[in-house]
C-alpha positions as CSV (number, residue, x, y, z in Angstrom):
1,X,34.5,63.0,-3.7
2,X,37.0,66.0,-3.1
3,X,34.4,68.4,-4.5
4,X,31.4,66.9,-2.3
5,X,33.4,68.0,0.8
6,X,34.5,71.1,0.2
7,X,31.3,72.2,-0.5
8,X,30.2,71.1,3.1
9,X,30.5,73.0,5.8
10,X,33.2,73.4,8.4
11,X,32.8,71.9,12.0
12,X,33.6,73.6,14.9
13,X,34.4,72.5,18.3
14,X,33.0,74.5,21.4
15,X,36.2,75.9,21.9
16,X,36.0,77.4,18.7
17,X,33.0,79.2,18.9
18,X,33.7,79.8,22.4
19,X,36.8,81.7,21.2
20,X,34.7,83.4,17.9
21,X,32.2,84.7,20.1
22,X,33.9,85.7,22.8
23,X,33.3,83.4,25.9
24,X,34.5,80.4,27.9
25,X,33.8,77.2,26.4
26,X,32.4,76.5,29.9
27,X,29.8,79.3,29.3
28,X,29.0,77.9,25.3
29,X,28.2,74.5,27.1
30,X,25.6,76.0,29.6
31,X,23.9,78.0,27.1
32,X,23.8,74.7,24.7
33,X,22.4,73.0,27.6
34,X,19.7,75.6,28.6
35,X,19.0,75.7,25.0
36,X,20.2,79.1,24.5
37,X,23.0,78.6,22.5
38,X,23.6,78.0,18.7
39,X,22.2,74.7,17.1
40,X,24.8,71.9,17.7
41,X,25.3,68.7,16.2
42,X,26.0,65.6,18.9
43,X,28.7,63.3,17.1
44,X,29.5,60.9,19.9
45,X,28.9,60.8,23.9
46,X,31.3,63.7,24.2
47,X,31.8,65.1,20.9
48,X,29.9,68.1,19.9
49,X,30.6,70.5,16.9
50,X,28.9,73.2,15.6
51,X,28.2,74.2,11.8
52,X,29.6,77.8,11.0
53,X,26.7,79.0,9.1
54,X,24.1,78.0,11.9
55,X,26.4,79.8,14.9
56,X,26.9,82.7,12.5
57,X,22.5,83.2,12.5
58,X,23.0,82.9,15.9
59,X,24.8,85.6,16.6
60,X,22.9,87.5,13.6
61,X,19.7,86.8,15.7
62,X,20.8,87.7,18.9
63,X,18.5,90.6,20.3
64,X,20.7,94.0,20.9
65,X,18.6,96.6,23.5
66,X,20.5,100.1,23.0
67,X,21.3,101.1,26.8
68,X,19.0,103.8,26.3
69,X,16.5,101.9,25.5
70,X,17.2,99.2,28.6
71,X,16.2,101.6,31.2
């Protein structure tokens, strides 16, 4: 059984990948709820978490526009 979960993935909480990626947890929860943000799984009626690999692609697919570029 010890072997089955460590080969799962870790959970994190909002504030965690608030924190990873560098905004509020205030500003995770509107882009979760504009369906912006990285793929979330809802545990409960306030419990959200967030599986590492999934918010890692999410910040590998995030568009960058050189400044260049922008204007």
């Amino acid at each position: 059984m010890d072997a089955q979960i460590a080969q799962r993935e870790r959970l994190l909480t909002t504030q965690e990948v608030a924190a990873w990626v560098g905004m509020t947890p205030s500003a995770l929860s509107q882009l979760r709820f504009k369906g912006r943000g990285p793929k979330f799984r809802k545990l409960g009626p306030k419990t959200v978490r967030y599986v590492e690999s999934d918010v890692q692609e999410w910040i590998d697919d995030a568009e960058r526009t050189p400044t260049a570029e922008a204007s």
